[in-house]
Structures are given as C-alpha cells and as structure tokens.
C-alpha positions in Angstrom: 0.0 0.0 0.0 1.4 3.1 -1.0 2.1 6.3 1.9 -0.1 9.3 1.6 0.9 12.4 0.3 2.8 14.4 2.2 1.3 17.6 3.5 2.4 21.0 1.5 5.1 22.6 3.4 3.8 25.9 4.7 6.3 28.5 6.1 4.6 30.9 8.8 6.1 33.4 11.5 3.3 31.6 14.0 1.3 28.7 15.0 -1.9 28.4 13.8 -4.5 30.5 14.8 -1.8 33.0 17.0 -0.5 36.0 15.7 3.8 36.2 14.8 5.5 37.2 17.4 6.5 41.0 17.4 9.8 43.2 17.7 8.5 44.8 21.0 10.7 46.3 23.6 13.7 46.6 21.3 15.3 49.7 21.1 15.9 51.0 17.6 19.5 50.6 17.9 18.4 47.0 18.6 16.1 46.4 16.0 18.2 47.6 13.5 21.0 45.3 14.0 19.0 42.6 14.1 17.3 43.6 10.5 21.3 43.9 9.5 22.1 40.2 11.5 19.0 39.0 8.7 20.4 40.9 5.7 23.8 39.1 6.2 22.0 35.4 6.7 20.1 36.1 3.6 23.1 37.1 1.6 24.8 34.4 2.9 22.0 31.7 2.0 22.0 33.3 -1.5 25.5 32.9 -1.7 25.3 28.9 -1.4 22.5 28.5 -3.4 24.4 30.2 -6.3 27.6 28.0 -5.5 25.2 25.1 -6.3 23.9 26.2 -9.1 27.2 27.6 -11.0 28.8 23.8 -9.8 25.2 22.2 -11.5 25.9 24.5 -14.4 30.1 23.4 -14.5 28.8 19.8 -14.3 26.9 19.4 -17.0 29.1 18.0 -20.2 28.0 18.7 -23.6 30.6 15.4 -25.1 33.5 18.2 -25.7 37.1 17.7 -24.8 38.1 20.0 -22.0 41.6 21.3 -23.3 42.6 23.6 -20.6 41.0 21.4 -17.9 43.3 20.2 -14.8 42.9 19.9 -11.2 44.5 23.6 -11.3 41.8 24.9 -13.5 39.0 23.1 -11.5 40.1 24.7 -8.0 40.2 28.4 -10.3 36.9 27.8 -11.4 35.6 26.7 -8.2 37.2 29.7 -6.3 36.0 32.0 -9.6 32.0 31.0 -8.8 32.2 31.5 -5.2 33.5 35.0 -5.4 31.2 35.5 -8.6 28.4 33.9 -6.0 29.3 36.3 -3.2 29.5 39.5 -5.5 25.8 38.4 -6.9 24.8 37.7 -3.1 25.5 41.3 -1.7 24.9 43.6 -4.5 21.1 42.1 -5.2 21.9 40.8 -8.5 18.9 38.1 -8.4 16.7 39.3 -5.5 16.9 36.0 -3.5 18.5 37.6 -0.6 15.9 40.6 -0.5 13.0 38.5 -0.6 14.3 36.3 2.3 15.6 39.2 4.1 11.6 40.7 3.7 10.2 37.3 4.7 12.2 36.9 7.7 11.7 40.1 8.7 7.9 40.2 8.5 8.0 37.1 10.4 9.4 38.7 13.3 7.0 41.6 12.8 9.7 44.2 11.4 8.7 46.1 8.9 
C-alpha cells in the first residue's frame, strides 16, 4: 500500500490560529542590528544556493574535450564561482536575498 501524500510545506512566523511574534521592547538601535544580523544570513544563504547552481551548471558535459582542464583549473573555477556567488549575493543581483531578508523580517514583525 502506498504512503499518503505528504502535507504542503507551509512557512509561517506563527502557529496556527496566533498571531507572529513582534519586535516589542527593542530599542531602535536594537532592532536595527537585528534587521542587519538577517540581511547578512540572507546574503549568505544566496551565496550557497548560487555555488550550487554555477557547480550544477560546471557539471553538466556537452561530449566536448576540456583542453585547458586540470585539477589547477577546477580549483580556479571553483574559487571563480564563489566570489562571482558572493559579489551576486551582496549587490542584489537576483533578488533572492531581499525576498528572504523581507520574509524573515515580517516574520518577526519588522517592517
């Protein structure tokens, strides 16, 4: 007999039925360097998912040799994609790390 479906994943700030907690009681000071504490872990999570990506991109072979390949040019590459991944990460280049940084956020009731 086959399992049932799996629920879908919902991601929420609260339980059900309760409202997400809030920011209360921080000064701004405070508040602020948490919203800068989320920034940096949504940066950061953007970061890795783009690693994974450009190394699912490098992996794929399209039946060419690889003329300058190497275990040199591999560890270039690799370090190439992480700073590429880190550059895209902090300046915004695909939004990932803004939207996180919104939802995170909101789910602590910052606004």
């Amino acid at each position: 007999m086959a399992a049932p479906p799996a629920p879908a994943l919902r991601i929420t700030g609260a339980a059900e039925g309760t409202t997400p907690p809030r920011a209360t009681g921080a000064t701004p000071e405070q508040a602020s360097a948490e919203r800068a504490e989320i920034k940096r872990a949504a940066q950061a999570f953007e970061a890795i998912m783009l690693r994974q990506l450009f190394a699912s991109a490098r992996a794929t072979d399209f039946g060419g040799e690889d003329v300058m390949g190497g275990q040199g040019m591999e560890q270039f590459t690799a370090m190439r994609d992480e700073h590429l991944a880190d550059i895209a990460s902090q300046t915004g280049a695909f939004g990932l790390a803004a939207s996180i940084e919104t939802q995170l956020a909101a789910m602590k009731g910052m606004r």
